[in-house]
N, C-alpha and C positions, 0 to 999 in steps of 0.2 A: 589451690596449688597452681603454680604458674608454670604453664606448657615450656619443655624443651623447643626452641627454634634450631634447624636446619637447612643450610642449604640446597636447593633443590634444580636449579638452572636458570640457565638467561636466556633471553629472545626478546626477539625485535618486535613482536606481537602479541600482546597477551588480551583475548577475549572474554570478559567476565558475562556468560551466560551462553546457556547452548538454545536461546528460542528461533525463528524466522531472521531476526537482527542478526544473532551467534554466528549462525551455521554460514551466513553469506557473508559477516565480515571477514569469516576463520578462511574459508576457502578463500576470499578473493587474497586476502594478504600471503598466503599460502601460495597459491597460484601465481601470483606477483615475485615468489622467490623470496618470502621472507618466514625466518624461523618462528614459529606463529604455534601458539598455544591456547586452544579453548577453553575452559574452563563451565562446566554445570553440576547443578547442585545434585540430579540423580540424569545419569546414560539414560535408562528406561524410557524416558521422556524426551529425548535432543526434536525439536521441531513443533514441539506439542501443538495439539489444537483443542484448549480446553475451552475453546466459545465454540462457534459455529464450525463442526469438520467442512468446507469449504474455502476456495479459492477463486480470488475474479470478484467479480460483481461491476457495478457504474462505477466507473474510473480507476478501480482496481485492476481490473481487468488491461486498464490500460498500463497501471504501473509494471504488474508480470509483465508484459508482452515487453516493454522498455530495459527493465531488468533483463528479461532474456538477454535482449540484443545486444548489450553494454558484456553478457559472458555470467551471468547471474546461473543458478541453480533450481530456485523456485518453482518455474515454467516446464523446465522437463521433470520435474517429484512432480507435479500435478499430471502432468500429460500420465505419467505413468499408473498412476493411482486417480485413475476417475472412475467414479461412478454413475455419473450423469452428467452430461456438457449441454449449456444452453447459451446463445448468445440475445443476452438483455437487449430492448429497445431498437429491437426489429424495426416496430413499425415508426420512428423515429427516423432523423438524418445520421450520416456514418459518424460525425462526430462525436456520437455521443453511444456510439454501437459499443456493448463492453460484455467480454465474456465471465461465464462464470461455470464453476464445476464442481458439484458434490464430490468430495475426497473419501477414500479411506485412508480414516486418519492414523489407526494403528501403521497401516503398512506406509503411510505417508513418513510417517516418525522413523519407521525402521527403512527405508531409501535412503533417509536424509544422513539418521545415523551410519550407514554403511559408505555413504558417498565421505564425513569426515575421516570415518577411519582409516580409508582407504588412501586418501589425500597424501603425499609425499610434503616435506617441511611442515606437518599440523602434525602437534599433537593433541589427545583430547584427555582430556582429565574430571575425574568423577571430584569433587570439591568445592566447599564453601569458602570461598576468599572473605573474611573476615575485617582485616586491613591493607589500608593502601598509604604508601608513604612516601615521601621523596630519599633515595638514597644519591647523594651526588644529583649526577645527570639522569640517573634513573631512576624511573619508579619501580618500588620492593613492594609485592605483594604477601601479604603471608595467609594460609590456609587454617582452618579451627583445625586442624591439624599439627600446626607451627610448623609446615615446610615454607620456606621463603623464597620466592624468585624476583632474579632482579630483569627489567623489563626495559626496553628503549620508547615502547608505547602500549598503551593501556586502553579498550575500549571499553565502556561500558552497557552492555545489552543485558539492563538484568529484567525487562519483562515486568511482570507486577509481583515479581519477588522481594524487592527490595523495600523493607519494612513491611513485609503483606500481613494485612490481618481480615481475616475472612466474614461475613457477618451473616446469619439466617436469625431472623427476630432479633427475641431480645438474647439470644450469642452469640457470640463474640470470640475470636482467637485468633491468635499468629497462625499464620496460615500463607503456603505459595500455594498456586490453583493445581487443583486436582488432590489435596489430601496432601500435596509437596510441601519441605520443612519450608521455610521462608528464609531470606537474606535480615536479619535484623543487627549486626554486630558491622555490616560495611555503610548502612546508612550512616550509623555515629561517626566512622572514620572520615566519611566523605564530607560530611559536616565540618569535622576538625578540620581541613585542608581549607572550609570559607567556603567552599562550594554551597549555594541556597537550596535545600531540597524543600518542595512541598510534596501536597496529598491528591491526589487522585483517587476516583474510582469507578470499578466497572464490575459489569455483572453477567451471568451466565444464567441459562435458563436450565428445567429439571431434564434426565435422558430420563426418558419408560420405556419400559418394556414392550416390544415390538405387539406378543400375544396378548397383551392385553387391549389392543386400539380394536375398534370395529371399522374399519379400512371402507364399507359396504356407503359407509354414512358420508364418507369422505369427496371433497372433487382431486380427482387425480390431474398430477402435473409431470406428462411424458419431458423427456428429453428431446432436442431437434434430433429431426431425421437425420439431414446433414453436420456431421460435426465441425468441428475447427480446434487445432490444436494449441496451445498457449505458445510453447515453443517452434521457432522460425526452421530448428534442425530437424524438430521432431518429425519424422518419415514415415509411423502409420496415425491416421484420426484417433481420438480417444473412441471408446465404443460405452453407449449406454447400456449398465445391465442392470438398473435399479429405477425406479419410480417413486415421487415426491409424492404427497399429497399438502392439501388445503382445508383448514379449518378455521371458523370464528369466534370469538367470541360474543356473548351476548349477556342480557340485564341482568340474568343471575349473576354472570362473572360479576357483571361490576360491583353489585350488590355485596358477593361477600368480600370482594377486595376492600368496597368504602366502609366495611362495616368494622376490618381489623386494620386500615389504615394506620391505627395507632401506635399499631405494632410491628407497621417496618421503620426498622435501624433510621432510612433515610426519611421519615417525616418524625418521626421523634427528636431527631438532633441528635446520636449518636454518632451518624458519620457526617465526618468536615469534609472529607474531600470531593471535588466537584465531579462529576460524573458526566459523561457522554450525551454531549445534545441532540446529537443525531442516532443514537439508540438507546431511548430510555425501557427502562423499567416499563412492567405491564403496569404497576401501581403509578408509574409517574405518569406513563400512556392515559390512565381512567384519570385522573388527577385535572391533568393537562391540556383533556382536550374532554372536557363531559358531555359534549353535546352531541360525541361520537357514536351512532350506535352500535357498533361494532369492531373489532382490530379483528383483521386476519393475520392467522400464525401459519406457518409452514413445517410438514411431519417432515422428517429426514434421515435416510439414517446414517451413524455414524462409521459403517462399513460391513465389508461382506460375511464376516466370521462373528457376528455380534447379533445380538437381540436388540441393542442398544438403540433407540429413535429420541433425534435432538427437533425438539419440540422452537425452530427459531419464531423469535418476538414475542415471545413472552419470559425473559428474566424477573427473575424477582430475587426479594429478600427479606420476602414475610416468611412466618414461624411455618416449618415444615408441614403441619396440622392444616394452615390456611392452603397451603401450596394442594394440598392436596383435594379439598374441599372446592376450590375455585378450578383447578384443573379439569374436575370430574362436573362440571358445568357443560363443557365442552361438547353440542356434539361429535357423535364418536369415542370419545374418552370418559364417557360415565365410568366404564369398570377401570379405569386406566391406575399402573401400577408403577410408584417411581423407585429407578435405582438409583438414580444422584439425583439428591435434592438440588434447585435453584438457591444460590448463593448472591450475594456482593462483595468483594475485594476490595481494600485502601491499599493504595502504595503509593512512595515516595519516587520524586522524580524531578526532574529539575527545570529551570526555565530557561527554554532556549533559545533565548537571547541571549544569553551569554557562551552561545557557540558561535563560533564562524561558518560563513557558507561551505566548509569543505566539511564541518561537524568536527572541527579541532576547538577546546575552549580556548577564548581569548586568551584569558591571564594564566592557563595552564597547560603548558607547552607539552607534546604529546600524550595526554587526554582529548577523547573523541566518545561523543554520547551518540547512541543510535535505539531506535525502537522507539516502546514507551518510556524507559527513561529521559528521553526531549519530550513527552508531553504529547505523541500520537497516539492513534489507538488503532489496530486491524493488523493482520499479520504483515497484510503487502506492502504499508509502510512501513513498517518493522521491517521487510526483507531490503526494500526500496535502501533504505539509510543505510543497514548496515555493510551494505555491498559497496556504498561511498564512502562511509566510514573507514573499511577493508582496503578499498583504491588508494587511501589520504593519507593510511596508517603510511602503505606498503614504500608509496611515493615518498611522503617523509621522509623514512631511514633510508632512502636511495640519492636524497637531496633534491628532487625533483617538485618540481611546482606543482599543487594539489589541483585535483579533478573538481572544477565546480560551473554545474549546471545553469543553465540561466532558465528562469522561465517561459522564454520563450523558445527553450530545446526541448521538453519536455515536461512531465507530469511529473516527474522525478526532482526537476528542477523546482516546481514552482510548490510542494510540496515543501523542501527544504528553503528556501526562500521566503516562505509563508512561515515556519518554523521560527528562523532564524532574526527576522527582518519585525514581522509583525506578531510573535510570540504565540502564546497562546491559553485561554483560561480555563479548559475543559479538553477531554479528549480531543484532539486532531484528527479529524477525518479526511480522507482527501473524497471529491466531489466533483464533477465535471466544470460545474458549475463557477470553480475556483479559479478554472483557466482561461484567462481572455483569449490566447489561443487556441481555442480547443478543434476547430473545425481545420487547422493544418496539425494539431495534435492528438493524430487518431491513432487508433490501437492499430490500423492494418500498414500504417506505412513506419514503426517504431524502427525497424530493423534499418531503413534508407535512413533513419533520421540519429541514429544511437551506434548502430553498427562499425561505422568506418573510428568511431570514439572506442569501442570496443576491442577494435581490432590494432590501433596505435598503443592503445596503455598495454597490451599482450594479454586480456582474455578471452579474444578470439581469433580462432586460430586460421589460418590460410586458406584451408579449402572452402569453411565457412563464409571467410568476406567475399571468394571469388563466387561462390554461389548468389550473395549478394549480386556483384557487380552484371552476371550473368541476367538475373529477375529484373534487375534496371533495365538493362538495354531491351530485355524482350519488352517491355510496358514503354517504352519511350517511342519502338521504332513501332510497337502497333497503335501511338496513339499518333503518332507523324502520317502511318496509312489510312487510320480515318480519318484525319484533316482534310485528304486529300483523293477522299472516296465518295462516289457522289451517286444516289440511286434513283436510275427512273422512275414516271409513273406507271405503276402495273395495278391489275386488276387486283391480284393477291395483295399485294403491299397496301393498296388503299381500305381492301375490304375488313384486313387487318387494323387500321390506322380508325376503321369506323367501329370494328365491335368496341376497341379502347376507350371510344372518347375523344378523339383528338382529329384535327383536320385533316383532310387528305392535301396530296398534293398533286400538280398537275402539271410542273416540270421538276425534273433534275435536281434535288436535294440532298445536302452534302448529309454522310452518314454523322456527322460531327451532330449536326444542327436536332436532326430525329433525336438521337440519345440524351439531347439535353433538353428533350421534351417532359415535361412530369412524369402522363401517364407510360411512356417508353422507357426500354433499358437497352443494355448489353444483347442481352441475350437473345431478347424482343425480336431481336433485329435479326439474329443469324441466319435464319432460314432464306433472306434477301441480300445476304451479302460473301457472296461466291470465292473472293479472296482471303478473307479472311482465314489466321492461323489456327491450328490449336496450343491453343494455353494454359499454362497451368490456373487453378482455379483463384488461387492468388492473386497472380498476377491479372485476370480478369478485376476483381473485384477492384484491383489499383484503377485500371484503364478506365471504369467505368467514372469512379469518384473525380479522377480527376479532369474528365471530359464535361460531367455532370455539374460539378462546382467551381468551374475553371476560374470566373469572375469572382467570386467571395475568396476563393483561395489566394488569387493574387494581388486581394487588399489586405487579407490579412498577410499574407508575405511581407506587406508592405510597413505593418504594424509590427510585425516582428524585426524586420530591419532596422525601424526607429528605435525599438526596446537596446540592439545590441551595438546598436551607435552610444544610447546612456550608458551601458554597461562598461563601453569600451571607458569612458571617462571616470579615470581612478582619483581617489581622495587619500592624501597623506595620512599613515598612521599614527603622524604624532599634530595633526593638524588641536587648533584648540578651539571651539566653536562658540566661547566667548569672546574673542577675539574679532570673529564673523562681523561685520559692521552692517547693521539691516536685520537681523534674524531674529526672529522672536525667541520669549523666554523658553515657549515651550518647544519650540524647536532647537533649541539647544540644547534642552537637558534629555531629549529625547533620541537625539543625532549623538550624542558626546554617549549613553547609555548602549548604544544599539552599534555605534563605530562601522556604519557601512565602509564598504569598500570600493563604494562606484555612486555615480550619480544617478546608474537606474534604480539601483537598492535604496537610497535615501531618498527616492521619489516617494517609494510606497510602505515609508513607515508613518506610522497613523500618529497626528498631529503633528506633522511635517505636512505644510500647503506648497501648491506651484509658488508663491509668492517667495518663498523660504527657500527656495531650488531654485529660483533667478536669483537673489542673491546671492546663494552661494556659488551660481557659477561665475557671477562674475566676479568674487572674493578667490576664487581657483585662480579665473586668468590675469588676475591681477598681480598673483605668487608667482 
């Protein structure tokens, strides 16, 4: 029987999914002043975090903090709901410092859901969009429902709902995560439109029951003493009121893992889609690396009003029976009891190359993919996207030029750049490591570097940039007083200078020079330096980094200036790059596939050489 359609409304923004991508597209375009409609398949869930309840981590940590400052939501739901704050890679340099925070994720989900409902221009709606179509100039959504709304733009955040089918051994089902219905009736639609969707997948590991761990056998993993917040507004520290633990495994695990190998989905050839390189499987972990004697997992738990403990690094997607067998290997976990078996996920999602740097598709004029549907995988990239998405929707309908980040503004930028430019064959993870600027793109100076971009496009608000411009000048003019602060030889100061490790001195030494000693810091020093302000501890940790790496920093300033001289150099979109006299084969079908927008972008698409970049500039300045 063929469903009645009616209609239902119009808007200039409609967001298909309420995950991490959702909630920060729906807000920002909302906030932006445009009539913006969310759309998930169940409320209960807006924000879920059906892998790891956590936020942050190596380079995540950088993305929140970046998101903050651009006017993002993420960074204060975390701040709010921690259970534990620790800042990764202490004993590392700052560039690469990234925070990270056990969530509750129940109350995480209900913030996030309170922050949309509350939102003025969003609506948020409990529904599964089914199809998507061109009506005119706009795109008509309809719900399994058969309400229809006709749209000015369309995001797509659908998470690994979208065709999800869940797999433990040899079962198999349509499935979104956590026991949710799945999106299977919008994949076919999106198809129909010529849109390429393939398969991905990813996995979640089993929750147990708190009572049944022996905690005794465990190494425990406190929280810092000193905390640090995600968000630049946020005005009290998070407070730790939970404690991690540490466990391994060992020859038994691997044993019964190798011994029902045969029976997970992903070495049998049940599942096609490609899976996450950077977090596999406990079975692809024993697989992969057999000469390892051990993986450590981390106990966690999922929040304060639960029994519930997420067992991270060890996913799977062997038969329940094994899960249980090899878990109880574990010291600690012999009696150990599960209440959500470890799963694997397939879902559909797109290649995105066939987006533009702002996340609009080339050939389909307001569509814009954000999350896992481009082919990343982790919340933060998921919140990172959708919040540009949200900027590019809102710009759009206002006729305004889209927000697009270069990678050398951030992590945010090179992220999408990496997406966009260089595609991708397995989850997308972002990684410090990704960024050749990483040591000027640190998590503690996002807000100098994201903020006054935050505060032009209108999501953040006055008092907030002027508290900016305030933390600038204090760090400017205390780092102009040590330049110009110079301390004698004393008894104290040398005696100091000898328990450290490092030479004394014997005349007059600028405090600049001390600080940029290894074993010396900041703070080292205060007790010998009489003028000195008090500061906020922020604005300390700027003072110190940028006294400390003043040299590395102002080469790579320097490599970032060259990146946005490339960038500044645009390529025609109707240019034809067989036409190119010079260029190789594969640099044309590779350039003409990918359609950068600039000479920096077409640097670093893979089989594009320098060799193929001097010709085409000179085929530029020849037009």
């Amino acid at each position: 029987m063929e469903i009645k359609k009616y209609y239902a409304g119009d808007y200039d923004i409609a967001v298909i999914g309420g995950g991490h991508a959702g909630v920060e597209a729906a807000l920002a375009g909302a906030r932006l002043g445009a009539k913006t409609i969310m759309f998930t398949i169940t409320l209960d869930w807006v924000a879920n975090m059906p892998c790891n309840p956590s936020i942050g981590g190596t380079a995540k940590g950088h993305l929140v903090r970046e998101l903050d400052a651009l006017g993002g939501e993420m960074g204060k739901a975390a701040d709010a709901n921690t259970l534990q704050s620790r800042m990764l890679n202490r004993g590392k340099g700052p560039a690469v410092y990234s925070l990270r925070a056990q969530i509750d994720r129940r109350h995480y989900s209900e913030y996030m859901k309170h922050t949309v409902e509350k939102q003025s221009g969003l609506d948020v709606k409990q529904a599964e969009i089914v199809k998507i179509e061109k009506n005119g100039e706009l795109w008509q959504l309809t719900t399994n429902l058969g309400a229809f709304y006709n749209c000015k733009t369309v995001i797509f955040a659908t998470g690994t709902f979208l065709g999800g089918r869940v797999y433990v051994g040899e079962v198999n089902y349509e499935a979104g995560p956590d026991g949710t219905f799945p999106a299977k009736r919008l994949s076919d639609s999106i198809k129909s439109l010529g849109i390429p969707l393939r398969r991905f997948k990813t996995g979640t590991p089993a929750r147990v029951l708190k009572g049944s761990i022996d905690f005794s056998q465990l190494e425990v993993q406190e929280g810092d003493s000193i905390t640090v917040p995600f968000s630049f507004s946020s005005k009290e520290k998070p407070k730790n009121t939970v404690v991690c633990h540490i466990a391994y495994t060992n020859d038994q695990t691997k044993k019964v893992i190798l011994d029902n190998i045969d029976r997970s989905p992903l070495y049998a050839g049940q599942i096609s889609g490609a899976g996450p390189r950077y977090c596999p499987s406990i079975e692809d972990k024993i697989v992969r690396f057999a000469d390892k004697k051990r993986h450590q997992l981390f106990i966690e738990p999922c929040g304060e009003n639960t029994e519930e403990m997420y067992l991270q690094g060890m996913s799977s997607s062997l038969p329940e029976e094994v899960q249980i067998e090899f878990y109880r290997t574990i010291k600690g976990l012999e009696n150990v009891k599960i209440m959500r078996n470890a799963y694997a996920i397939e879902y559909d999602c797109v290649d995105p190359t066939a987006l533009q740097a702002s996340l609009e598709f080339k050939d389909y004029g307001g569509l814009f993919g954000a999350g896992q549907f481009n082919g990343s995988s982790g919340y933060e990239e998921a919140a990172a996207q959708g919040l540009i998405a949200g900027i590019n929707a809102a710009r759009k309908i206002k006729g305004k030029e889209p927000l697009v980040l270069s990678r050398a503004s951030s992590y945010i930028g090179t992220l999408i750049d990496d997406l966009v430019t260089k595609g991708c064959s397995d989850p997308y993870r972002m990684m410090t490591s990704r960024s050749e600027y990483r040591l000027f793109l640190r998590q503690d100076n996002a807000d100098e570097r994201l903020m006054p971009i935050g505060f032009e496009i209108g999501l953040i608000d006055k008092s907030t940039f002027e508290a900016l411009k305030k933390k600038i000048s204090l760090k400017e003019n205390e780092i102009k007083r040590i330049k110009a602060t110079f301390l004698p030889p004393t008894e104290n100061l040398n005696a100091m200078l000898r328990k450290l490790g490092t030479t004394e001195i014997e005349t007059g030494v600028s405090l600049e020079n001390l600080i940029k000693r290894p074993e010396l810091n900041y703070n080292s020093l205060k007790e010998f330096d009489p003028t000195r302000p008090e500061l906020p501890e922020d604005v300390c940790e700027k003072v110190e980094i940028e006294i400390k790496y003043e040299g590395y920093i102002k080469r790579q300033l320097a490599q970032v200036n060259e990146t946005i001289r490339l960038e500044g150099m645009s390529i025609p979109d109707d240019i034809d790059y067989k036409d190119v006299y010079g260029l190789r084969l594969e640099a044309v079908e590779k350039l003409a596939k990918i359609r950068p927008a600039n000479i920096g972008q077409a640097s670093r698409i893979s089989g594009v050489s320098p060799s193929d970049i001097s010709v085409l500039l000179i085929h530029l300045k020849k037009e």
